[in-house]
N, C-alpha and C positions, 0 to 999 in steps of 0.2 A: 795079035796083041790084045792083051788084057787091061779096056780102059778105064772101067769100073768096076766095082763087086760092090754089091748091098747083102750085109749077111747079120747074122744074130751073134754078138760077141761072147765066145765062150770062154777065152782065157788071155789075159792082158800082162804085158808084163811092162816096164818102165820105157821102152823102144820098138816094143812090135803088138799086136793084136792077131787072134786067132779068131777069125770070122768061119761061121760054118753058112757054108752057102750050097743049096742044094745037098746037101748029106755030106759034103768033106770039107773042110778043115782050112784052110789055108791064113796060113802063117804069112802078116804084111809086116813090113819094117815102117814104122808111123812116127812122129816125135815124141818127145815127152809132153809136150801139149797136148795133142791126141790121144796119148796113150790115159794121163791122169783125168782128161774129161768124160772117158770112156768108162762104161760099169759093165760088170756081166749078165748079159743078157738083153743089152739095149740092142737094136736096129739100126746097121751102122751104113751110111752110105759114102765109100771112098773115091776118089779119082785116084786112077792106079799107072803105073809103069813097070813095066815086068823086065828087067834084064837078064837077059839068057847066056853063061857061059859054059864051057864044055863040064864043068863039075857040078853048074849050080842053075837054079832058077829061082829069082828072087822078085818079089813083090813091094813094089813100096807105094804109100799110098797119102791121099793128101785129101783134108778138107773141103779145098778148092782149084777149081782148074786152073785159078791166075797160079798157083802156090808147085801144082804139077808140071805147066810150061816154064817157070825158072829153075823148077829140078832139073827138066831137059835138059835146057842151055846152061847150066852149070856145068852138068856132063860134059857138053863139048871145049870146056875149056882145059887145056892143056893140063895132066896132073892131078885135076879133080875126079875122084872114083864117088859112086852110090851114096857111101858114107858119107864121106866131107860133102857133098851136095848138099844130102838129109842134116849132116851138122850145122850147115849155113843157115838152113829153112826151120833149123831148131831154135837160133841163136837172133835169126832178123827176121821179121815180115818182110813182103814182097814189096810195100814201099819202102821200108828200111834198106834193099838190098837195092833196088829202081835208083832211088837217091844217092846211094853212094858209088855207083855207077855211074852217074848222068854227072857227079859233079870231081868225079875223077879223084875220090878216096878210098883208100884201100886201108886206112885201118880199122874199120869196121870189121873186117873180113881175117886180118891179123890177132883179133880177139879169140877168132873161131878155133876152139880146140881141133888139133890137126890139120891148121891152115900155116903154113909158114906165110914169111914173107916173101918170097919168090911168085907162090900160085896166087896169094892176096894181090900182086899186081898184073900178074896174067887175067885173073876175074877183072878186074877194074877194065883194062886194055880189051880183050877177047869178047866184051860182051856190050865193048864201047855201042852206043846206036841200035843196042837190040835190045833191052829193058824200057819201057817207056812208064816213068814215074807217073802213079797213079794223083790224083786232086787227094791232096791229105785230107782233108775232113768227109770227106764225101766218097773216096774210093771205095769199091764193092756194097754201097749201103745205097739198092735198089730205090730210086725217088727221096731220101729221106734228107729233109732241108737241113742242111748244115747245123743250126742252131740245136736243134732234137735232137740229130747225133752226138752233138759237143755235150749235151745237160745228161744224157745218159750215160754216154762214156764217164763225165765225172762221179757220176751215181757212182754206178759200177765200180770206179778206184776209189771213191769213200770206203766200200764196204768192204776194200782190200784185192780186189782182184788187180793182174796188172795191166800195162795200158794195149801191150797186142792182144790180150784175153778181152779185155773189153771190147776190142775193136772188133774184133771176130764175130764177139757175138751179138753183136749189135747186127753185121753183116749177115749175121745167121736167120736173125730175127726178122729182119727187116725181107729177106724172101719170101717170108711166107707171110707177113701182115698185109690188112689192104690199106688204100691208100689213108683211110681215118686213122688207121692205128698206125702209119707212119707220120702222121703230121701231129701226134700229139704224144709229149712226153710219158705222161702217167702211163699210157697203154704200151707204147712201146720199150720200155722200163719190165711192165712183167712179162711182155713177149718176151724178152732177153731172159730174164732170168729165169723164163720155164726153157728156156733153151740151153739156159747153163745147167737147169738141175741140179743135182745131190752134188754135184762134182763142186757146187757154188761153196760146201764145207771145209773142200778141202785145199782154194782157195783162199779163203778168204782169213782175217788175223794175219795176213803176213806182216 
C-alpha cells in the first residue's frame, strides 16, 4: 500500500496532479481544492490510497489523514466508487460530512454531483457511529485558542477566500508555528497566508 508520496509537482490538471517522485511520474486523483492550490514545481506532500483493479491502479490523494480515513469509509458504503468518495471530499469538509452524519441528514450528500438519493442515505446509515464530528472551531488547529482561529478565519474570508479554504489553512499553519505564533493573531495570519501562497490570487475577488 501506498500511504504517502512527497514529490515535486510537474503537471496539474483541475482533479489530478502529477508528482514526480524519485524520477517517475505518478499521476494522483486530488480535488479541485488541491488541485487549484497547487503550482508547478512546488513540493507536495499527500496522504494517498491506491486502489488496485484488474485494468487499473489508481492513486488518490489527500491533504490530510482525517480527510484520507473518510475516503476509506465512504468506500465501504454500499454504491459509493473512488469518484463519488473523492466528489464528497470535494463538495464537504470532514466536519461538514462528521455532522451530517451524527445528526442523520443526508441531504448534504444529495447535493453531491453523482450522489443520488438512495446512496445519500446509505452514507448517512452505513457510516452511522463511525465518523466522530470534530470541535468546529478548533478541529485540526494544533493548540490554537478558539478566538485566533475565529479572527483569522474571518481575515481570510474578508479577502475572499472561502470558509473550508480558510479553515484548512489555518490547519496548515498552525502545524508548523510554535506555540507564540499560535497565540497571537497577526502572526498566525502570515503563517496562513505564506501557506496559501500565489494560489491566494487565484482565490481571492470571489
Amino acid at each position: 500500500m501506498i500511504s504517502s508520496l512527497r514529490g515535486r509537482a510537474a503537471h496539474i490538471d483541475t482533479d489530478s496532479l502529477v508528482l514526480e517522485v524519485g524520477g517517475v511520474g505518478l499521476t494522483v486523483a486530488v480535488t479541485p481544492h488541491v488541485a487549484s492550490a497547487t503550482n508547478v514545481g512546488d513540493d507536495v506532500h499527500l496522504h494517498t490510497n491506491l486502489i488496485v483493479r484488474e485494468d487499473a491502479l489508481s492513486l488518490f490523494g489527500f491533504e490530510s489523514r482525517e480527510e484520507l480515513l473518510v475516503f476509506v469509509q465512504l468506500l465501504s458504503v454500499t454504491g459509493v466508487g473512488p469518484k463519488s468518495a473523492l466528489g464528497v471530499l470535494a463538495a464537504l469538509s470532514v466536519t461538514q460530512i462528521a455532522e451530517a452524519v451524527g445528526s442523520d441528514d443526508d441531504a448534504p450528500f444529495r447535493r453531491v454531483s453523482g450522489i443520488g438519493p438512495k446512496t445519500a442515505k446509505l452514507i448517512v446509515v452505513q457510516l452511522a457511529g463511525k465518523i466522530a464530528a470534530p470541535s468546529p472551531s478548533t478541529a485540526g488547529r494544533r493548540d490554537v485558542a478558539p478566538d485566533v482561529a475565529t479572527q483569522v478565519m474571518q481575515a481570510l474570508v474578508g479577502l475572499g477566500w472561502n470558509e473550508r479554504a480558510a479553515a484548512e489553512a489555518v490547519a496548515a499553519a498552525a502545524e508548523q508555528a510554535s506555540p507564540a505564533e499560535r497565540a497571537a493573531v497577526p502572526s498566525l495570519l502570515r503563517l496562513t497566508l505564506a501557506t496559501l501562497g500565489p494560489a491566494r490570487k487565484e482565490h481571492a475577488g470571489g
